[in-house]
C-alpha positions as CSV (number, residue, x, y, z in Angstrom):
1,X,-1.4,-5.8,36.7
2,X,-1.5,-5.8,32.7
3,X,1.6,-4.9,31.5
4,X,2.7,-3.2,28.0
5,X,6.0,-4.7,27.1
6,X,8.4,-3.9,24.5
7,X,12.0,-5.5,23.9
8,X,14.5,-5.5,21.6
9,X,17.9,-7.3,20.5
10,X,19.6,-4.4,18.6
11,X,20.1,-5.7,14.8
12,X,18.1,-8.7,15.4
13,X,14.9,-8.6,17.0
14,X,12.3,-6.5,18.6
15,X,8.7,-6.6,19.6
16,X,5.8,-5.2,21.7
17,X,2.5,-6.7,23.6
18,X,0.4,-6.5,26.1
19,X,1.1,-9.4,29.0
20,X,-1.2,-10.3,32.0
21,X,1.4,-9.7,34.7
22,X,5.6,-9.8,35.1
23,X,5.8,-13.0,35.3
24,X,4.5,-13.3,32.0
25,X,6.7,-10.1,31.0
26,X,9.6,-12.6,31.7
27,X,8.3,-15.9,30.3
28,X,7.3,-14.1,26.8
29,X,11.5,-12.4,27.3
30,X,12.7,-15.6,27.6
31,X,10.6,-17.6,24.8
32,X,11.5,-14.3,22.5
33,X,15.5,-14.7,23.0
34,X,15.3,-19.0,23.0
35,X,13.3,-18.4,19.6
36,X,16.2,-16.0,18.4
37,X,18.7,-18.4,19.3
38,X,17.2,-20.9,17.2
39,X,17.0,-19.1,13.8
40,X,20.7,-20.4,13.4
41,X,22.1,-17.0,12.0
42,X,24.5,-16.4,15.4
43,X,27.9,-17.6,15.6
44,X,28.1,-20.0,19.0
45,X,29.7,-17.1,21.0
46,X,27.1,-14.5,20.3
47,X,24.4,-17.0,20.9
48,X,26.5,-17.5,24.7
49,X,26.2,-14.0,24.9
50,X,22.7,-13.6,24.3
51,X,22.2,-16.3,26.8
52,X,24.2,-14.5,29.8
53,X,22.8,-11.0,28.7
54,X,19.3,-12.2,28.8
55,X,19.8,-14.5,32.4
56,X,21.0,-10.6,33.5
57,X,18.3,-8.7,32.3
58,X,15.3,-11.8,33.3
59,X,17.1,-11.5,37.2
60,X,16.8,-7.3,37.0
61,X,13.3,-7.2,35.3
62,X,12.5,-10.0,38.9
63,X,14.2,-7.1,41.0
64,X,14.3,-3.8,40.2
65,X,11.2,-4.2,37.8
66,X,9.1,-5.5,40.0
67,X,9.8,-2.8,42.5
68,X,9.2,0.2,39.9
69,X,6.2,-1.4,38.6
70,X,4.8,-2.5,42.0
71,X,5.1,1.3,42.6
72,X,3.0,2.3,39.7
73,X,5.8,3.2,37.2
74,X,6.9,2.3,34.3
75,X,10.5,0.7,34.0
76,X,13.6,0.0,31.4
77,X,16.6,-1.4,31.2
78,X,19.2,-2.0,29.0
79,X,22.4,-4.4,29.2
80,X,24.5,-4.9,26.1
81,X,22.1,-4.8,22.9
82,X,19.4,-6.3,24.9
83,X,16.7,-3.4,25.8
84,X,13.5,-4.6,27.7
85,X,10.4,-1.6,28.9
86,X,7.5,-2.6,31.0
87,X,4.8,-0.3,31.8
88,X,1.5,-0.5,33.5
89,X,-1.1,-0.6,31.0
90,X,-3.2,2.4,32.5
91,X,-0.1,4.2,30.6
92,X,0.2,4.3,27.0
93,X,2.7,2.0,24.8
């Protein structure tokens, strides 16, 4: 199912895309937050803390995403300043 997919990192970093499926929901998450991590402008602690937030929000978009979405609904979470929304793509952005 083609996904639209928007995410943000409050203060830092957001974005928006179509992706072929959840799985690549997550992988383009993940590459998004390891690329943020890599600028160099977070202090080693907030760089730990993006790390644990995004692990938390990859294992809820493998969980309770996929159950909303296999459903036919859209779904969004936030944890910390780490926001991530996933909807079908027969829905618009």
């Amino acid at each position: 199912m083609v996904l639209w997919m928007s995410w943000e990192v409050t203060g830092i970093a957001s974005a928006g895309e179509d992706v072929g499926d959840l799985a690549g929901a997550v992988e383009v998450f993940v590459a998004s937050v390891a690329r943020i991590q890599e600028m160099g402008e977070l202090t080693v602690l907030k760089k730990q803390v993006l790390a644990d937030t995004a692990r938390g929000m990859r294992t809820l978009m493998l969980t309770e995403g996929r159950a909303v979405l296999d459903a036919g609904s859209s779904w969004s979470a936030v944890i910390g300043d780490v926001r991530v929304l996933l909807k079908p793509k027969d829905e618009s952005p």
